[in-house]
N, C-alpha and C positions, 0 to 999 in steps of 0.2 A: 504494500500500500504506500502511494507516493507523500508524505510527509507535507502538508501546508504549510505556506511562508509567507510572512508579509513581506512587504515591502523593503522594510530595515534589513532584516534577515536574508534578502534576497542578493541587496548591495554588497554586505557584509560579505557574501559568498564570492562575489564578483571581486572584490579588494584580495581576497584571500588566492582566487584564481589568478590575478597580478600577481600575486607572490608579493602582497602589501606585509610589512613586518612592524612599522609603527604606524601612528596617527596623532597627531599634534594637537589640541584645541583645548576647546572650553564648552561644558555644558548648558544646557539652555531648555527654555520650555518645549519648544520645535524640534529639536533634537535628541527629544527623548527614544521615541523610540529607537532611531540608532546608535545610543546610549546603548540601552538593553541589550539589543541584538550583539553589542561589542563584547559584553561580559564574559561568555564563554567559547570567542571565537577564536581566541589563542593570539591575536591581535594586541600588541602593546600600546596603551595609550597613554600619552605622556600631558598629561595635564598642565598646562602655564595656568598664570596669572594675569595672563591679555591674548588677546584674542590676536593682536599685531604680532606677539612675542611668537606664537605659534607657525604664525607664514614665517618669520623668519628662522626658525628651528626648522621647519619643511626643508626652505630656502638653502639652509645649510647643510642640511641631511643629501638632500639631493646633489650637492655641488660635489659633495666627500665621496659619496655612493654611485654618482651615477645613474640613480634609481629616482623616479618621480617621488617627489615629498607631500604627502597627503594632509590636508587640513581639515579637520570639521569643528563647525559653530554654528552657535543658531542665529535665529533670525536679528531682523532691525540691527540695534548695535551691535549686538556679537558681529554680525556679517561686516558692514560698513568698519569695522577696526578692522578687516583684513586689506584694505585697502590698499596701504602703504607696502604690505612687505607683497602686495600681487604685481601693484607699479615696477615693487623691486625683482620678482622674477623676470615680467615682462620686460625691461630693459635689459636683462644680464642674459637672456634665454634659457630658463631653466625651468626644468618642467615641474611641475607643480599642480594637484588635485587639490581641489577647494570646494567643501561639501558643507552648504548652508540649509538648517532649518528653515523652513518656508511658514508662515501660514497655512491653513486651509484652503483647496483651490478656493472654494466659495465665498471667502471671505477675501479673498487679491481683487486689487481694485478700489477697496472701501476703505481703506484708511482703517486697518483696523489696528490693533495694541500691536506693537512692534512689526507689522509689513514695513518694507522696503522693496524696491525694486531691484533686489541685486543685479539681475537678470543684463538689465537698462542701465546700471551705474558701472556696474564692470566692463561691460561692453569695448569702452576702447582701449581697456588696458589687458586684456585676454587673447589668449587662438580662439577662442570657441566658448560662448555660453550656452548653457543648457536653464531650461525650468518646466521639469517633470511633470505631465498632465494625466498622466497613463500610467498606473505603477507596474506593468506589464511593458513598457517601454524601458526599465532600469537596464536591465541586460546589456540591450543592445547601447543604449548612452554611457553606459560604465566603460563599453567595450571602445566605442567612439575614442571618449576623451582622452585614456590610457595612450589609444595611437596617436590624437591628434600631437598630446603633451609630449611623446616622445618622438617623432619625423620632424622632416625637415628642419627649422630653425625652434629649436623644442621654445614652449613655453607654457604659461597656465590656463587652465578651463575649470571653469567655475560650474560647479551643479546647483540648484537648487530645488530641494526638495520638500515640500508641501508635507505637511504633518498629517494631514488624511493620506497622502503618497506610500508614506514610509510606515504607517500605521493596515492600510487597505491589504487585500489577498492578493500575490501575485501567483501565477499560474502560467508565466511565460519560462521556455525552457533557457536554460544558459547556457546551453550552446546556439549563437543568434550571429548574424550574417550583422554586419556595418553599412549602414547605407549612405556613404558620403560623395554622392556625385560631381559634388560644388569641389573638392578638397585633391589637387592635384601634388604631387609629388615629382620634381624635376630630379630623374636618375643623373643626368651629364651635364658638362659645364656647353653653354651657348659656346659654339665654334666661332660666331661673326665678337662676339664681345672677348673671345680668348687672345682673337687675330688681332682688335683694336689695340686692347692691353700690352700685347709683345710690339706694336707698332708704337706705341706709345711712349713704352722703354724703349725703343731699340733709339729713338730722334731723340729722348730726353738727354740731356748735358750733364745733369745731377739729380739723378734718380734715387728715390729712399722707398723701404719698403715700412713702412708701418703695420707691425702684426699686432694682429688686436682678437678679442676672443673666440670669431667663424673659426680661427686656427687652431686652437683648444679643443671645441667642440667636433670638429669633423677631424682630428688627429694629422694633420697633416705638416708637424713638427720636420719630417724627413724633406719632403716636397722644398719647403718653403728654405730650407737651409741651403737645398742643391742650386734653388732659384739664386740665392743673395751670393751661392759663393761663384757658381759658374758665371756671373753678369759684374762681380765685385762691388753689390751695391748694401751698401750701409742699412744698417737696421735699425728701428726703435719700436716701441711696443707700446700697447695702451696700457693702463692697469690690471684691465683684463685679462689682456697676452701677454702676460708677466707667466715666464716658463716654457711658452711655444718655440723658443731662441735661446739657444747659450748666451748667458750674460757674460762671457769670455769672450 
């Protein structure tokens, strides 16, 4: 007999099937049920003191690991304190899960006790926002945001989830197909803009290569050294691509 699961429970499985090992936050009305579902899922959760402090524990977890840093809080102000440390993934590119108690769908809309629009505030600081209307849709957006946060130029995606969502039966299986038609992935570098680039250097007088952190994140420490030394051109680094370059 197949076992029912709500919503919470559903998530929980989906973070687990990531091979999720912590969770950052702070608890909340909205977040209770994935509170609960957390207790005996083998899932460490590390509890701060703010809700800011959390993204940036994610933030830092993921930069050491290499592994997306998970956040969960609830709604109104728990959410909106995540703010700063998501600006801060989203600038540095690092990927980062952000899992916000929601209100009631029925009640979004009316200004009810702590609603926020995370959904609309995060929007241009994210790869990708979600706001759960289907708790039968968890799967498949669990599965979404994991790839969005990790391809191409990783960064964070923000869920938000509605406390009749995460409280309601799901009955969708988890194993679920992604449906991102919009979200393309560039396997190779543009030939016309590679051909620019070495035309660029080849006329330039005094050429510097500034590495910065694309170079970190896509490994290409080997590359970029055979570039500087086979052309003799001088290096400096942002903050960020501090280590993509011998400092000798």
């Amino acid at each position: 007999m197949k076992t029912k699961k709500n919503g919470a429970q559903t998530l929980i499985d989906c973070l687990k099937k990531e091979e999720i090992e912590y969770i950052f936050g702070y608890p909340g009305g909205s977040n209770i049920p994935i509170m609960d579902a957390l207790l005996s899922s083998g899932i460490k959760f590390i509890l701060t003191r703010h809700e800011q402090g959390a993204t940036h524990m994610a933030d830092g977890y993921a930069r050491v690991t290499g592994k997306p840093g998970v956040v969960l809080v609830t709604s109104g102000p728990g959410a909106t304190n995540t703010i700063t440390g998501i600006m801060t993934a989203h600038m540095d590119s690092i990927p980062m899960i952000i899992l916000c108690g929601q209100m009631a769908t029925s009640m979004l809309g009316k200004d009810a006790f702590q609603e926020t629009d995370m959904f609309g505030i995060s929007m241009p600081i994210v790869k990708h926002s979600y706001l759960i209307k289907d708790v039968n849709a968890i799967p498949r957006i669990v599965k979404e945001a994991f790839h969005i946060t990790q391809t191409g130029r990783p960064g964070p995606v923000l869920i938000d989830i509605p406390k009749d969502i995460s409280s309601g039966l799901c009955t969708a299986s988890s194993t679920v197909e992604m449906d991102l038609p919009g979200y393309h992935l560039r396997e190779k570098g543009d030939t016309e803009l590679i051909k620019k680039a070495a035309e660029a250097l080849h006329i330039s007088k005094k050429p510097l290569l500034l590495i910065g952190h694309g170079c970190v994140l896509s490994n290409a420490h080997k590359e970029v050294r055979e570039l500087a030394e086979k052309l003799h051109i001088p290096v400096v680094n942002t903050l960020l691509g501090k280590g993509a370059f011998p400092e000798d």
